[in-house]
Backbone bond lengths (Angstrom), bond angles and torsions (degrees), N, CA, C in turn:
res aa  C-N    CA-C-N  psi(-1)  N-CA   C-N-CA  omega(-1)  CA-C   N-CA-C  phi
1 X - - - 1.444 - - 1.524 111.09 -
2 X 1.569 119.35 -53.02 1.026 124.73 173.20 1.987 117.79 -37.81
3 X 1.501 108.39 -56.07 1.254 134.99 -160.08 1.513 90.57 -62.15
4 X 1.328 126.25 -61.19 1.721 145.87 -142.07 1.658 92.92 -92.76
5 X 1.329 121.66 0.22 1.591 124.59 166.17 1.275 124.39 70.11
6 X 1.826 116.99 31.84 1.227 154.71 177.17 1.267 105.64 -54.91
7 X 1.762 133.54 122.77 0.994 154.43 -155.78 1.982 90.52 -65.29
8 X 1.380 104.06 138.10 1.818 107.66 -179.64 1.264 95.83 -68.34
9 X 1.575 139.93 -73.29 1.228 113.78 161.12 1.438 145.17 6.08
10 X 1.448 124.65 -72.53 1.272 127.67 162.93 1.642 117.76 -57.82
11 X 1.579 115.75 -42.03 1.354 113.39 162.42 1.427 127.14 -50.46
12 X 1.415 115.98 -34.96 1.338 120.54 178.00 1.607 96.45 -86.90
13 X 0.615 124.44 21.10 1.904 108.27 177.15 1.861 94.88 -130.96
14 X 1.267 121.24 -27.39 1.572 122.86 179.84 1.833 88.34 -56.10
15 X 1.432 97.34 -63.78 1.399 103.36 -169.33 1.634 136.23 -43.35
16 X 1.268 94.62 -48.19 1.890 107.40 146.19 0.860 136.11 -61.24
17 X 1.670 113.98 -24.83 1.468 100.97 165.45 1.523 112.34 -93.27
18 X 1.154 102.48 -13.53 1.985 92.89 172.49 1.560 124.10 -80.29
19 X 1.870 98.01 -19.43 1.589 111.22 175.73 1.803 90.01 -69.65
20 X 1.229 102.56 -48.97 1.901 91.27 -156.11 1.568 97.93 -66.52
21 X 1.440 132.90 -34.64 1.520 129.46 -159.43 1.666 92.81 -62.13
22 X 1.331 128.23 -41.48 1.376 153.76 -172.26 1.921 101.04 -54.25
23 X 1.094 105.21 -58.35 1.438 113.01 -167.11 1.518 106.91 -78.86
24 X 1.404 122.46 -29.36 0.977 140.37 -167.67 1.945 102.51 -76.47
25 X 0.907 92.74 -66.82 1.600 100.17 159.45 1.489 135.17 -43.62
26 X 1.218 111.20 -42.31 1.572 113.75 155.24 0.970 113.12 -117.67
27 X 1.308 117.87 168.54 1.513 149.28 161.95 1.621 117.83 -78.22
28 X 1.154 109.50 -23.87 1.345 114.14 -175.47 1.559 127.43 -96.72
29 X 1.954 100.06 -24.15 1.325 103.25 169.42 1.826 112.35 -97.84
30 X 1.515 106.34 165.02 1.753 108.99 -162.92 1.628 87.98 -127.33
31 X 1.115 109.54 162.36 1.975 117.42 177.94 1.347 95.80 -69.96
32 X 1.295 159.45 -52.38 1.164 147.59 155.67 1.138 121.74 -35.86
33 X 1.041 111.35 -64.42 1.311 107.84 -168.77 1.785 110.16 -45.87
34 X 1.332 112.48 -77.69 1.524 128.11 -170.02 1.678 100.45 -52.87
35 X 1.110 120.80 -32.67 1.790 110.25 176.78 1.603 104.47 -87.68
36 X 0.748 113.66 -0.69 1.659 107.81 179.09 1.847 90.40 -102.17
37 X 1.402 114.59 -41.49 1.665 104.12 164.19 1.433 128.56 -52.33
38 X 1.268 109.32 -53.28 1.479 124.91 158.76 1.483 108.69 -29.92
39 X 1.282 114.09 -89.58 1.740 109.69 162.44 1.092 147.15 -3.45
40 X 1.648 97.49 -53.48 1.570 115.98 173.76 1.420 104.37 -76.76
41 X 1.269 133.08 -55.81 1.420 121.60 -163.24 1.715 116.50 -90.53
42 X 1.556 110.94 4.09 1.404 111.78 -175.80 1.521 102.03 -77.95
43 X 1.496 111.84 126.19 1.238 128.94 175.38 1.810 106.27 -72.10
44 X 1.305 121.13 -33.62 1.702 126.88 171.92 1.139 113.64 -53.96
45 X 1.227 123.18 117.15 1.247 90.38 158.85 1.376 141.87 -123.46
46 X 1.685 111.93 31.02 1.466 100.78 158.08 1.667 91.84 -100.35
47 X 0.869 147.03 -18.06 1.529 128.21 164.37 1.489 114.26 -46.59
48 X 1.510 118.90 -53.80 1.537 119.62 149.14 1.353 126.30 -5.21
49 X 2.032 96.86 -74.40 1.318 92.75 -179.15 1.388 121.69 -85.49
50 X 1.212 145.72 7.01 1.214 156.59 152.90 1.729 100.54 -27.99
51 X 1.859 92.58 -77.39 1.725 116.27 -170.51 1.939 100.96 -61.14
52 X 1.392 106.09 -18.50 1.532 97.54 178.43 1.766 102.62 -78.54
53 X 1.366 123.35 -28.37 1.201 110.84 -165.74 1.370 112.51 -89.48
54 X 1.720 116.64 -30.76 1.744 115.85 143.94 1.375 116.69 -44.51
55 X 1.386 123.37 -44.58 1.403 101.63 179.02 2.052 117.02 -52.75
56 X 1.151 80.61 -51.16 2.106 91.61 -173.69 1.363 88.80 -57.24
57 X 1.032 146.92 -52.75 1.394 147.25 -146.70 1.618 90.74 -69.28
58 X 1.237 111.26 -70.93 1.406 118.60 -179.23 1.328 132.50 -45.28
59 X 1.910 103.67 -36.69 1.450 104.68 165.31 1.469 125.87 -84.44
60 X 1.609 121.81 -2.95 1.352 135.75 -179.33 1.570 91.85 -87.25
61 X 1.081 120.98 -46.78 1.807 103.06 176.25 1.329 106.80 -81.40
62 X 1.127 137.63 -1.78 1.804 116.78 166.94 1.624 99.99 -80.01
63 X 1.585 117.91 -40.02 1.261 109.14 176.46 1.670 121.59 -64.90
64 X 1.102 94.90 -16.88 1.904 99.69 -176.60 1.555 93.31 -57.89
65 X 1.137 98.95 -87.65 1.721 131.44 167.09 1.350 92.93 1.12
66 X 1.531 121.69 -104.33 1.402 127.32 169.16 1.518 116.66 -11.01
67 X 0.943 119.55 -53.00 1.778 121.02 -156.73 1.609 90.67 -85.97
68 X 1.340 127.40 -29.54 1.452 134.32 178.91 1.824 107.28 -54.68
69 X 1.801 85.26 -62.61 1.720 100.87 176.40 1.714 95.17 -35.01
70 X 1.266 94.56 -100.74 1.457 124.91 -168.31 1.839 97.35 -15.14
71 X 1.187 116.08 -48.64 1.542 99.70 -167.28 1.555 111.29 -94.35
72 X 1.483 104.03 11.05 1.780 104.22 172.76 1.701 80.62 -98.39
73 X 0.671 138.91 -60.32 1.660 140.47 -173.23 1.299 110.89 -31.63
74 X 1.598 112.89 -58.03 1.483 119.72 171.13 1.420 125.42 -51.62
């Protein structure tokens, strides 16, 4: 996808859905976890940074989320 000049958009959404098919399947792997693996062993590297910018993306909405909780709580 990367190579064939595939919209980043669609790259970032292939990628979520192969992180979630992944997590979904076991019990043992987490969406962090396995895309931050992905990361580490991808020899590409703007495909790399693709899965690096799902990662931030992904950890800026767990923090949304959280800070949401926390201030309905308050």
């Amino acid at each position: 996808m990367v190579i064939t000049g595939t919209s980043s958009r669609r790259i970032r959404h292939y990628l979520h859905r192969w992180v979630m098919w992944w997590t979904m399947t076991s019990n043992t792997w987490h969406y962090q976890e396995l895309l931050r693996g992905f990361i580490d062993v991808c020899w590409h590297e703007q495909t790399a940074a693709y899965a690096a910018g799902l990662h931030q993306l992904h950890v800026k909405e767990l923090h949304t989320r959280s800070v949401g909780i926390v201030g309905v709580a308050a």
